[in-house]
C-alpha positions as CSV (number, residue, x, y, z in Angstrom):
1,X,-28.8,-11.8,-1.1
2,X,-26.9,-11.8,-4.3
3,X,-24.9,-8.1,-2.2
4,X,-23.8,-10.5,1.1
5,X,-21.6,-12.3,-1.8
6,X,-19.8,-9.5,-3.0
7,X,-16.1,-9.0,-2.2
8,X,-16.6,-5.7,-0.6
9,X,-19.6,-6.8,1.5
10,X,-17.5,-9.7,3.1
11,X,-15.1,-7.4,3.8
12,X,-16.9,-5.4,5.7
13,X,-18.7,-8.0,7.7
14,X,-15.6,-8.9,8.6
15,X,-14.4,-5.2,9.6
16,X,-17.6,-5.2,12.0
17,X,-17.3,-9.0,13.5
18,X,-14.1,-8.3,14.2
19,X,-14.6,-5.1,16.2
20,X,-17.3,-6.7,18.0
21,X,-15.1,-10.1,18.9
22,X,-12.1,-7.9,19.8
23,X,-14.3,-5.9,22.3
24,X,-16.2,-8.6,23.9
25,X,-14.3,-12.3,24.2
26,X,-12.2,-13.2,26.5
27,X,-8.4,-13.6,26.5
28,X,-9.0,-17.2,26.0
29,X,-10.6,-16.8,22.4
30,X,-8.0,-14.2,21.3
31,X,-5.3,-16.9,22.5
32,X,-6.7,-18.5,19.5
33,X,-7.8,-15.9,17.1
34,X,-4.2,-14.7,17.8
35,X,-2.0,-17.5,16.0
36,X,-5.1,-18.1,13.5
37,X,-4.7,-14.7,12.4
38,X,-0.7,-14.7,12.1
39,X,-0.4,-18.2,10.2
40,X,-3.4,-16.5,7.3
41,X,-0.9,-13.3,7.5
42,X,2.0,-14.9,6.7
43,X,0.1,-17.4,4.3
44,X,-0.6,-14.3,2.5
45,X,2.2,-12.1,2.6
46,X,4.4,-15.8,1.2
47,X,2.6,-15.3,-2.1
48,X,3.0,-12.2,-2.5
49,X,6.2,-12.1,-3.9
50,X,4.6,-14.8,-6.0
51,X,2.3,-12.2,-7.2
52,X,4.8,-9.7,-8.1
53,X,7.6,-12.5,-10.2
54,X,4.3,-13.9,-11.5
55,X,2.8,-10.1,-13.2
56,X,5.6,-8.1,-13.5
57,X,8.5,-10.4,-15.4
58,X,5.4,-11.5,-17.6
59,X,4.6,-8.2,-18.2
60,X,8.3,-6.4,-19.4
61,X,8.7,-9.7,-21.6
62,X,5.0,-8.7,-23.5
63,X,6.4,-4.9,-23.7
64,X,9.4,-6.1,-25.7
65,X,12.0,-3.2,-26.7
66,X,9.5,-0.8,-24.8
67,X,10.3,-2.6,-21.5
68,X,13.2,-0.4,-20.3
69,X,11.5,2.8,-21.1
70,X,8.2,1.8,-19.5
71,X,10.1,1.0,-16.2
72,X,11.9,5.0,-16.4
73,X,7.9,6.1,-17.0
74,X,6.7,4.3,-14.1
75,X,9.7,5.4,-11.8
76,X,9.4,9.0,-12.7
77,X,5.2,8.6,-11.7
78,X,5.9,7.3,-8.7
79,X,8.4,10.1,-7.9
80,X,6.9,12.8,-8.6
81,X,3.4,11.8,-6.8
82,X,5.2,10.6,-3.6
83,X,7.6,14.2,-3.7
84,X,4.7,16.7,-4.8
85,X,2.0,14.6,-1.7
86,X,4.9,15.3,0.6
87,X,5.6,18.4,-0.1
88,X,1.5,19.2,0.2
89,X,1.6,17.7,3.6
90,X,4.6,19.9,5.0
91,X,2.7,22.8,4.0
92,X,-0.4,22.0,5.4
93,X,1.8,21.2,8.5
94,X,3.4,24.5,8.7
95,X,-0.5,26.0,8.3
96,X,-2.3,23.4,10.7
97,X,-0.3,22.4,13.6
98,X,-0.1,25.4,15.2
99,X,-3.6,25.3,15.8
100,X,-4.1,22.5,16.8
101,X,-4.7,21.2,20.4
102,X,-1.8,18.2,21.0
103,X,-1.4,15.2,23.7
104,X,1.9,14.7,25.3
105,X,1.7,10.6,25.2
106,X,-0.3,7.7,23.8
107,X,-1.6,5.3,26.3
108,X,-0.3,2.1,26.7
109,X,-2.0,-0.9,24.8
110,X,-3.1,-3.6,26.0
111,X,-1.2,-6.4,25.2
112,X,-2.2,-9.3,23.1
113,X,-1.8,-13.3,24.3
114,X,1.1,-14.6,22.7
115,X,0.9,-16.7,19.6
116,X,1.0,-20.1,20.8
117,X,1.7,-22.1,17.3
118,X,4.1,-19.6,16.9
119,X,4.4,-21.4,12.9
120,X,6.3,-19.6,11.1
121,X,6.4,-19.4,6.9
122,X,8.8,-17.2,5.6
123,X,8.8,-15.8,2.0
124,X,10.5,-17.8,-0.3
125,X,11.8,-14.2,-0.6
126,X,12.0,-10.2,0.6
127,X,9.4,-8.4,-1.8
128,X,12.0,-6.1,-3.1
129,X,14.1,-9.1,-4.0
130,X,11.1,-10.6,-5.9
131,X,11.1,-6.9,-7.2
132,X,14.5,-6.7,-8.5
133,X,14.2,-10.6,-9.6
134,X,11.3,-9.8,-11.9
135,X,12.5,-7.0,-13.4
136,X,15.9,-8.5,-14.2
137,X,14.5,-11.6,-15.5
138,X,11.9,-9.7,-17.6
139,X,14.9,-7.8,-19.0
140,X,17.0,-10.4,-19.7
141,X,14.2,-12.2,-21.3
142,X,13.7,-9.3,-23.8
143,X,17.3,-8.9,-24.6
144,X,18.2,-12.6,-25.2
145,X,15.1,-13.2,-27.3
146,X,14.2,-16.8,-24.9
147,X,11.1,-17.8,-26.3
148,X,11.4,-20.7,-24.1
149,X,11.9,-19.2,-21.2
150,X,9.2,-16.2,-22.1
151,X,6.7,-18.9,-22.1
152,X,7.7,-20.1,-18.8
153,X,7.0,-16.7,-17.3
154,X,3.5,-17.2,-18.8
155,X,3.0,-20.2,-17.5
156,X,4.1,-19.2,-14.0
157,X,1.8,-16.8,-14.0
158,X,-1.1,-18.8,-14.5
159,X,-0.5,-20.7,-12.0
160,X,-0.5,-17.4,-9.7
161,X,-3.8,-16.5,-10.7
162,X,-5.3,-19.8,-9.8
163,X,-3.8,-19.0,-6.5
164,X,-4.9,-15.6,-6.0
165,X,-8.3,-16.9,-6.9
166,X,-8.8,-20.3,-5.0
167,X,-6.9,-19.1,-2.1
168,X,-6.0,-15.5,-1.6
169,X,-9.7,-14.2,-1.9
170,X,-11.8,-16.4,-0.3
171,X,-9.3,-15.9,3.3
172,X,-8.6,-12.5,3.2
173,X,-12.3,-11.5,4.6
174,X,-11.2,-13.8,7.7
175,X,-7.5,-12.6,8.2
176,X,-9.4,-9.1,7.8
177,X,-11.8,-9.7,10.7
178,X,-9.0,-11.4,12.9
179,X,-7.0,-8.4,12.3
180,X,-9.9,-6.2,13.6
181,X,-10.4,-8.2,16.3
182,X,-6.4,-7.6,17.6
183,X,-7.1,-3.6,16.9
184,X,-10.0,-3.7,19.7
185,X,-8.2,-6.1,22.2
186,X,-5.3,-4.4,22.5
187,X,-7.2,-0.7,22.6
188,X,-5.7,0.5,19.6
189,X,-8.9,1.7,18.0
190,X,-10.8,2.7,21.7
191,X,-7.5,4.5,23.3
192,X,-4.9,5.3,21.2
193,X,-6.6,6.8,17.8
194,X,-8.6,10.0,19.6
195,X,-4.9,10.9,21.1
196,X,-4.3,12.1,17.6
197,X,-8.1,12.3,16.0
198,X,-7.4,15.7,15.0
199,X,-4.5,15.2,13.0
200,X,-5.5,11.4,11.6
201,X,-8.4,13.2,10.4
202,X,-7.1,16.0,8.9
203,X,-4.5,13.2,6.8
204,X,-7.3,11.2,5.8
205,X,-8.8,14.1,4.2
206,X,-5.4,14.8,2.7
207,X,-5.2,11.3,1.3
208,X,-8.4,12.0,-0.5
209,X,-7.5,15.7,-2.0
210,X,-4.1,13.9,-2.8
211,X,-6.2,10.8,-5.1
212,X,-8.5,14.1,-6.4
213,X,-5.6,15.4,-8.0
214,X,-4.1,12.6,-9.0
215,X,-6.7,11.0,-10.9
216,X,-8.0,14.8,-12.1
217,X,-3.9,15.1,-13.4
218,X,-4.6,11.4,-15.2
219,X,-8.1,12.0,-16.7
220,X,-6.6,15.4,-18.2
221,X,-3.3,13.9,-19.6
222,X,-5.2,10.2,-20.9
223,X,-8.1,12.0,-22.6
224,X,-10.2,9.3,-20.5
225,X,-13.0,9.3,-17.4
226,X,-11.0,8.8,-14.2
227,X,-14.0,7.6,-12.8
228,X,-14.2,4.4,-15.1
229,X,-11.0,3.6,-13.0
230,X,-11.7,4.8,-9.3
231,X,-15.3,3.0,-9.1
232,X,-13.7,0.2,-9.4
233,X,-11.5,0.4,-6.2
234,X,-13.7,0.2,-3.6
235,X,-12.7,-3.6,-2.9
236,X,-8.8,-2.5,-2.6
237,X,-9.7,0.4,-1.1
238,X,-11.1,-2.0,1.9
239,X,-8.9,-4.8,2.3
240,X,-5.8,-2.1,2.2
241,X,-7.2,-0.9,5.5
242,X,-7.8,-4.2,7.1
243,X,-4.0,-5.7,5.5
244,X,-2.6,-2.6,5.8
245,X,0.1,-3.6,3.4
246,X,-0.1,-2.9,-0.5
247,X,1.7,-5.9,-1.3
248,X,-1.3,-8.2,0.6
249,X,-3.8,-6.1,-1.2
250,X,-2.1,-6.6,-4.8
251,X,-4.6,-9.3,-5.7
252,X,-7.5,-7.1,-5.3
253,X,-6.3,-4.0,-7.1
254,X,-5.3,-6.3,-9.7
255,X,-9.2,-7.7,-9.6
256,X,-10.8,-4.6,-9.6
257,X,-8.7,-2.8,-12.5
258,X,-9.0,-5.3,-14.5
259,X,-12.7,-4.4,-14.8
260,X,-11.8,-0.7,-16.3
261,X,-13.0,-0.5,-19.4
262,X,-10.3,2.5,-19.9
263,X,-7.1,0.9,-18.7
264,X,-5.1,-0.7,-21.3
265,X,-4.8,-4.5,-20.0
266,X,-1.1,-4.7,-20.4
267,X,-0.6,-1.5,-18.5
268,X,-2.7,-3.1,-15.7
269,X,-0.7,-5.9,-15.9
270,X,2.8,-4.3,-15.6
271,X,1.8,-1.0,-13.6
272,X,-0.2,-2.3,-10.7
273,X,1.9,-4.8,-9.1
274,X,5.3,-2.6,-9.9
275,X,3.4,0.7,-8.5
276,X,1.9,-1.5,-5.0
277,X,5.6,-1.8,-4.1
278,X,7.1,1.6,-5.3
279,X,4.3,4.0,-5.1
280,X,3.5,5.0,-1.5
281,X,2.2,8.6,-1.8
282,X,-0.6,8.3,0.9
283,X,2.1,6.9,3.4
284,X,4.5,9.5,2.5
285,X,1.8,11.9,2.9
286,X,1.2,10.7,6.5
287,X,4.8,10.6,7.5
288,X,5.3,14.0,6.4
289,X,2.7,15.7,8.3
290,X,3.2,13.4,11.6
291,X,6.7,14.3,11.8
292,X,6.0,18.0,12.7
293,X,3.4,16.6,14.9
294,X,5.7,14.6,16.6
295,X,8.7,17.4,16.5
296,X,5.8,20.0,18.0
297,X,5.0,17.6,21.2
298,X,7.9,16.5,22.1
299,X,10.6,19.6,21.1
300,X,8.4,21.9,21.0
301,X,9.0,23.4,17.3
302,X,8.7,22.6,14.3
303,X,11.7,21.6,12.1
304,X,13.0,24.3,9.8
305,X,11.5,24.6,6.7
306,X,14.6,23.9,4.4
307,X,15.6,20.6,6.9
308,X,11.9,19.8,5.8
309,X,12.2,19.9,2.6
310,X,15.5,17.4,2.3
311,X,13.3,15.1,4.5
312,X,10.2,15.2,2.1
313,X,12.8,14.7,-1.4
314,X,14.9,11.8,0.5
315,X,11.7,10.3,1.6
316,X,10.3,10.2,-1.8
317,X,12.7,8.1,-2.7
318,X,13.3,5.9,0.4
319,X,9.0,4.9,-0.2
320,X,10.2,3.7,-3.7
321,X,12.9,0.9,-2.1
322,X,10.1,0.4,0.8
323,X,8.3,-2.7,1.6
324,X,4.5,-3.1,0.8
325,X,4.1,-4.6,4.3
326,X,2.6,-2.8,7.3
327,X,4.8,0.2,8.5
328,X,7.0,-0.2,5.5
329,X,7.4,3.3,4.9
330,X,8.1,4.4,8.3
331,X,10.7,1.4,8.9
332,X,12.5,1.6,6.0
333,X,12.9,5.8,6.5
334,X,13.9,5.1,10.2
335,X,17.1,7.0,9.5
336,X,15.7,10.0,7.7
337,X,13.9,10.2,10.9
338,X,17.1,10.4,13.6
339,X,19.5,11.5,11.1
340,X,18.0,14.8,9.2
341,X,15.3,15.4,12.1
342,X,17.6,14.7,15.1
343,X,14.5,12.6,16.8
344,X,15.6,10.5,20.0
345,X,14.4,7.1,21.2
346,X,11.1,9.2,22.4
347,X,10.4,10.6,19.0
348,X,10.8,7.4,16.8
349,X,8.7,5.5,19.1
350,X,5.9,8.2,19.3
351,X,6.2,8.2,15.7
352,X,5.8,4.7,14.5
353,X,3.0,5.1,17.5
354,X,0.6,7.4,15.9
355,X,1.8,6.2,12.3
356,X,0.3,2.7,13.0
357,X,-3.3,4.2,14.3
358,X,-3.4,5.5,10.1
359,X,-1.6,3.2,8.6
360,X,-4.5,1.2,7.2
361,X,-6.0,4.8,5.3
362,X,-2.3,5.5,4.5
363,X,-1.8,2.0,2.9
364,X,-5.4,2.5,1.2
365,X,-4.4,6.3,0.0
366,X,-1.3,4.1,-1.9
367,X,-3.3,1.4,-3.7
368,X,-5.7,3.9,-4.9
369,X,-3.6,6.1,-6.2
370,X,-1.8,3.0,-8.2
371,X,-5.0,3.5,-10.1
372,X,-4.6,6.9,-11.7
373,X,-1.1,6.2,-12.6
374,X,-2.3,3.7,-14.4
375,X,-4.1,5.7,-16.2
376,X,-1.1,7.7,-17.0
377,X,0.7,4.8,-17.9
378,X,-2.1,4.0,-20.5
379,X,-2.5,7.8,-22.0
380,X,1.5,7.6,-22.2
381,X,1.6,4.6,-24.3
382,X,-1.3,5.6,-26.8
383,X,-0.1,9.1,-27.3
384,X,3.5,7.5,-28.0
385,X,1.7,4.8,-30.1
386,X,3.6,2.1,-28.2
387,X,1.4,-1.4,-29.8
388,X,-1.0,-3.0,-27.4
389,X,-0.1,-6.8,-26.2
390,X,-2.8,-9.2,-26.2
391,X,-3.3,-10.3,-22.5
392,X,-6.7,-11.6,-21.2
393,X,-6.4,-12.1,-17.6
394,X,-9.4,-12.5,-15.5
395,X,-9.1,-12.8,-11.4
């Protein structure tokens, strides 16, 4: 059937194969599933930074003398959603968690066979260098008028979408259903999630009132159907939970908003892959909520409202500098964590606990919401008349 061939049907064959593997083989298959898994990982996350040299230097050269405001537009977007979802969350802790029943610990996990390739392939570089690289480039590019070096950028990332196409998509339903498989060997979906189901719950349904607003807020200021956009996220919306990494899932979002027949194509082109690596509103959103949840259990209180509130604006911006890899968030606000809400050893380790049993839906919220702003992005540059660039790009 013509349905069994679609992206988001493979992915969630996979999903379901590997649930069932993970449950049922032995440790001797997940001693190979194991390394399999890791080497098509980290075969994806090397081309990402790939991706984002290959779309976003591109992208500010086509924007021209608009580059350097476009990049203040997107900042301020990303912001403002990642500040206002936290600040959502925290009050919806401060309503919530008193109510709600809590567990002391997580159970242990069960622990996976080690990875006995152990091959390793390391980025050529960090994402946020690739980040910074692209953006300095593009600049440069635009100030020193390089034609020749414009074009190079073009061709570069050509070559990227031929291996996004031929390489990216037709192994990420397999690295999906490996990762499953790893999830229900080890016991993280059958013990550890219903520790927290209340509260996971109660985020996911946050994440979704978060994308609501955000793509009611873009729909209102663009003059345009929001729905012409979201419909075509389901695909993202899936391999972000099984990747749970934005970065990983870049090729997909860039897939599916290409479709929209209301996003300008250079604005897809610039404000996907720079809003997978600086817009993290869903993990914010997560963080937030689970850190009164984690300061309830373990120190019995909840942090003082004000102490909150310096948390939720310094996190906002630490999401901007984090990594669109699994737990980047979390990792890279580590600090925010022990410093401004005194957690111990206990606390950060419950907390990057129960943030890894979301993390997929958190990483999901993110790429979704890169969507609607977007859409922002393309109400912004036809209400300030800002000339379109002709780009035809088809993943």
């Amino acid at each position: 059937m013509k349905i069994l061939k679609s992206l988001p049907a493979k992915l969630l064959i996979g999903i379901i194969i590997g649930v069932v593997l993970g449950l049922v083989v032995p440790e001797s298959v997940m001693t190979i599933i194991v390394p399999v898994k890791n080497i098509l990982g980290q075969l994806i996350q090397f081309v990402v930074p790939l991706i984002v040299i290959g779309f976003i230097a591109p992208s500010i050269t086509k924007l021209g003398n608009n580059a350097t405001k476009m990049l203040g537009v997107a900042l301020v977007l990303a912001y403002v959603s990642s500040i206002l979802a936290a600040l959502v969350s925290m009050v919806a802790g401060y309503t919530l968690i008193p109510v709600l029943p809590f567990a002391s610990q997580a159970e242990a996990l069960r622990e996976l066979p080690a990875d006995v390739f152990g091959l390793a392939i390391p980025q050529i570089m960090s994402v946020m260098s690739a980040l910074a690289f692209s953006i300095l480039i593009g600049l440069a590019a635009v100030w020193t008028k390089s034609k020749t070096f414009i074009a190079l950028l073009q061709e570069f990332q050509n070559m990227v979408l031929d291996i996004v196409k031929k390489v990216v998509i037709p192994i990420l339903p397999v690295y999906i259903c490996f990762t499953f498989s790893t999830l229900a060997y080890d016991g993280t979906i059958t013990k550890q999630l219903p520790i927290f189901v209340s509260a996971v719950l109660i985020v996911i349904i946050g994440h979704y009132i978060w994308l609501a607003v955000l793509y009611g807020v873009a729909g209102a200021y663009s003059g345009k159907n929001p729905m012409e956009v979201l419909k075509h996220y389901g695909p993202a919306y899936l391999t972000a939970i099984g990747t749970m990494s934005s970065a990983a899932t870049l090729a997909i979002a860039l897939n599916g908003a290409q479709k929209s027949k209301v996003l300008r194509d250079d604005m897809v082109e610039f404000g996907i892959p720079l809003f997978a690596n600086i817009h993290l509103c869903g993990s914010v959103l997560t963080e937030t909520f689970f850190v009164m949840i984690v300061s309830k259990v373990l120190y019995g209180e909840l942090p003082p409202v004000g102490t909150m509130i310096l948390f939720c604006a310094l996190l906002a911006i630490f999401a901007i500098g984090a990594p669109g890899v699994p737990g980047g968030t979390v990792m890279a606000s580590l600090g925010l964590i022990t410093g401004v809400l005194g957690f111990g050893a206990d606390g950060t380790a419950l907390m990057l606990a129960i943030f890894a049993i979301q993390d997929s839906f958190g990483t999901a919220c993110n790429v979704t919401g890169d969507g609607a702003l977007t859409l922002m992005l393309t109400g912004y540059v036809e209400k300030h008349n800002i000339e379109k660039q002709n780009i035809s790009i088809d993943l």
